[in-house]
C-alpha positions, -999 to 999 in steps of 0.1 A, spaced: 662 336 275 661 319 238 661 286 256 630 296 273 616 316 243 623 280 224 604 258 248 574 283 252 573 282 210 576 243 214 545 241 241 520 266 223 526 241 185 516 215 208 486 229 220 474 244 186 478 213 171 455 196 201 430 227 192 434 215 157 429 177 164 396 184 183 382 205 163 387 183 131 369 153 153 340 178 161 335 189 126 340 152 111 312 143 141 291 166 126 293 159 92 288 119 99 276 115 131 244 108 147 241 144 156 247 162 127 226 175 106 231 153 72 227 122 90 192 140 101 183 145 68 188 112 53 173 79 61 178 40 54 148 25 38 145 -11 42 124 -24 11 120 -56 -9 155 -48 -29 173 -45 5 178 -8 14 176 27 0 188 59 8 164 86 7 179 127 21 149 158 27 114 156 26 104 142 -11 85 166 -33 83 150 -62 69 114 -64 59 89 -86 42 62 -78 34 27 -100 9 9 -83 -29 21 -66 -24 16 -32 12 37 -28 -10 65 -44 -37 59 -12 -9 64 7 10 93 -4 -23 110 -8 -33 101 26 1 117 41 -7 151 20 14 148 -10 3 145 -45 27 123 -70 40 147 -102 34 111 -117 8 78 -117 9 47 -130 -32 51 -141 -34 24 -167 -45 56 -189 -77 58 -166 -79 93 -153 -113 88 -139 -101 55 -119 -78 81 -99 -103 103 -91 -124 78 -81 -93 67 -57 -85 99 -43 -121 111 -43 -114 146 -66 -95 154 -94 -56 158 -91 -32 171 -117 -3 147 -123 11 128 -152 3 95 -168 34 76 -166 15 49 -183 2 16 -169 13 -4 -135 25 -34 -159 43 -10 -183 54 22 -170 70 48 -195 102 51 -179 114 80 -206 81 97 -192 89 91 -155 122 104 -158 108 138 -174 91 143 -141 129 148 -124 113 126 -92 128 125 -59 115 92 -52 101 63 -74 76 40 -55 76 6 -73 59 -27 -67 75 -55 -58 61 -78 -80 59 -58 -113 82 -40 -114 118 -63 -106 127 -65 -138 131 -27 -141 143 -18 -105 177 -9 -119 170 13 -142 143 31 -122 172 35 -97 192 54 -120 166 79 -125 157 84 -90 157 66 -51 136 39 -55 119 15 -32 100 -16 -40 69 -24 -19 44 -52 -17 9 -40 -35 -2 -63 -62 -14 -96 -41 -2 -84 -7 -20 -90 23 -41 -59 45 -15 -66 70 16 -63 42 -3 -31 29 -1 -17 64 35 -22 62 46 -6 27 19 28 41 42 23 75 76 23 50 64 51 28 60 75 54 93 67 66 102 77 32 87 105 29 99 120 66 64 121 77 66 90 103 44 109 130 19 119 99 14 81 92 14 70 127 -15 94 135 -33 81 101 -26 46 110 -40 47 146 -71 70 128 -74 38 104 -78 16 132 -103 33 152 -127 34 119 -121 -2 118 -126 -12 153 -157 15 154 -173 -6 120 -165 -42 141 -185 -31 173 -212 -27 145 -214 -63 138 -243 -81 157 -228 -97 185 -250 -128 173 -237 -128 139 -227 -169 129 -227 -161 91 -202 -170 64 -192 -146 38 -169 -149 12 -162 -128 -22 -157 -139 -59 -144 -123 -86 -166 -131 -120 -148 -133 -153 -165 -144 -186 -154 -177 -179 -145 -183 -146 -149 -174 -111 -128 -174 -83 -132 -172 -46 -108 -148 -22 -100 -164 8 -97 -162 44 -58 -150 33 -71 -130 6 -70 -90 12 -106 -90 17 -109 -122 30 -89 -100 64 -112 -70 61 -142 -100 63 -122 -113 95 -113 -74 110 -149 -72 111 -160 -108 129 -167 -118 103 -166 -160 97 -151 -166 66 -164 -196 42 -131 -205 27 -102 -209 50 -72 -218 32 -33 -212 31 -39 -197 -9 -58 -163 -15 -71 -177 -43 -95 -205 -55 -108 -207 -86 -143 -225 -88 -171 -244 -104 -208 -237 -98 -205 -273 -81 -178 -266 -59 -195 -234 -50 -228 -250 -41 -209 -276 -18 -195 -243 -3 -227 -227 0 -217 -193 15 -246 -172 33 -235 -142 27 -217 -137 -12 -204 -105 -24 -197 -105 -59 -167 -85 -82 -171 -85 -121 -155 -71 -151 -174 -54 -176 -200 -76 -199 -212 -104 -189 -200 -132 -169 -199 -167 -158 -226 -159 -130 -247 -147 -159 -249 -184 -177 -251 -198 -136 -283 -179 -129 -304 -200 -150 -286 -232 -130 -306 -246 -106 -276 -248 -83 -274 -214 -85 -311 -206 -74 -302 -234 -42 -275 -215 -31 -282 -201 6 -271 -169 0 -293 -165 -31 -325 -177 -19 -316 -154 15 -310 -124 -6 -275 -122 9 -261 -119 -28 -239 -84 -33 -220 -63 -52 -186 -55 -54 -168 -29 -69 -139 -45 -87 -116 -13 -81 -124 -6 -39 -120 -45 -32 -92 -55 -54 -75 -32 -71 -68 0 -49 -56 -23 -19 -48 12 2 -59 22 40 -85 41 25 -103 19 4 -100 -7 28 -124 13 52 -148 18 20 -149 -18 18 -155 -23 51 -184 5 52 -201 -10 21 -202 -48 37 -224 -33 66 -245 -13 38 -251 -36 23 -260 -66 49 -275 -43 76 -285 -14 55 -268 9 75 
């Protein structure tokens, strides 16, 4: 009987330890695994630096450049903090109402003591201007670097397409995305079918003036349209004389200035100027320096596109 007793003993250690063994595996499954509900929580974001991990649904964002601002707007979150360049009225004229946020200083500068007062939960930074301080804005909060200053529509499409990865509201910018299009494609079909014009934008200074091109990131909203553009070229940006722009001789010209006068003001009394097709047409626009070039975002995008038909159909 003990014999017995001994080897029953010996088979129900072995089995409690199986129990053991399994249910450690389950619970490690769970905890690391595909299926549980960390791994659910958390996602890889592939960005500019190489990849970031961002867990939950982010409350409290800041963002440092125009265009991520579009975008988290656009997927129903307001940042606790802007990079505004101390222009509150720029951002209202962004977001179309006033918002309550912080100033976290400008998109070249950005207070980081400021920013990490706000206790983020994710940082949105450019890619461009904001290298040099990745690091440290990583040790305030997840941080992903994006493509905004100088990116292309289609590289704009990408960081909104990234960000609401980031912010665990993929279906959100799906649906805003396929939205986006439609308005786009519905703007296109108004486009004469006969229209064989060139169009092309330049951005006045006080002493120069500089063309966007076909690869600019309105020279692509000209194109999304049907638009022919009058500059093709590899660079998004060529900066011009009034000679070179008379051998250009654009039909349609939309124009972006900075405040005070400009370069086109001395111009106008040019006789160059007054042989331009696109000034004796009355095919010469304006531009709003902030919708075209600055904000860069899905949104503004579509504002652009509405005020080229405006403007050049009056519709």
């Amino acid at each position: 009987m003990r014999t017995y007793s001994n080897k029953l003993i010996a088979i129900m250690s072995v089995l409690l330890l199986a129990c053991l063994i399994v249910s450690g595996c389950s619970s490690s499954q769970n905890n690391n695994g595909s299926g549980g509900s960390k791994s659910k929580d958390s996602r890889v974001i592939h960005d500019e630096e190489g990849k970031t991990t961002v867990s939950g649904t982010p409350k409290r964002v800041v963002v440092l450049e125009l265009s991520f601002l579009d975008a988290v707007h656009n997927l129903g979150i307001t940042p606790v903090g802007i990079a505004d360049d101390n222009k509150k009225d720029m951002i209202k004229k962004l977001v179309g109402s006033s918002i309550d946020y912080t100033s976290v200083g400008t998109r070249s500068e950005p207070n980081l003591e400021v920013i990490s007062s706000l206790k983020p939960d994710l940082i949105i930074a450019d890619a461009e201007r904001h290298k040099n301080i990745y690091k440290q804005l990583k040790k305030i909060a997840p941080t992903i670097e994006l493509k905004s200053r100088e990116a292309t529509y289609d590289e704009t499409i990408d960081s909104f397409t990234t960000i609401a990865k980031a912010l665990n509201k993929e279906d959100e910018g799906k649906e805003k995305l396929a939205e986006h299009k439609k308005v786009i494609n519905d703007l296109k079909a108004e486009l004469p079918k006969d229209e064989n014009r060139n169009i092309v934008l330049g951005v006045a200074r006080a002493d120069s003036f500089q063309l966007h091109t076909s690869s600019s990131y309105d020279g692509e909203i000209f194109k999304m349209l049907g638009f022919t553009h009058a500059v093709k070229s590899d660079n998004a940006y060529q900066e011009v004389s009034l000679e070179q722009l008379s051998k250009i001789d654009p039909d349609i010209l939309f124009i972006s200035a900075n405040e005070g006068k400009t370069i086109v003001d001395e111009w106008k009394t040019n006789p160059l100027w007054k042989n331009l097709k696109a000034v004796k047409n009355g095919q010469v626009y304006d531009a709003d320096r902030d919708t075209w070039t600055r904000f860069r975002g899905i949104k503004s995008s579509e504002t652009s596109a509405k005020d080229v038909l405006k403007k050049v159909y009056n519709k």
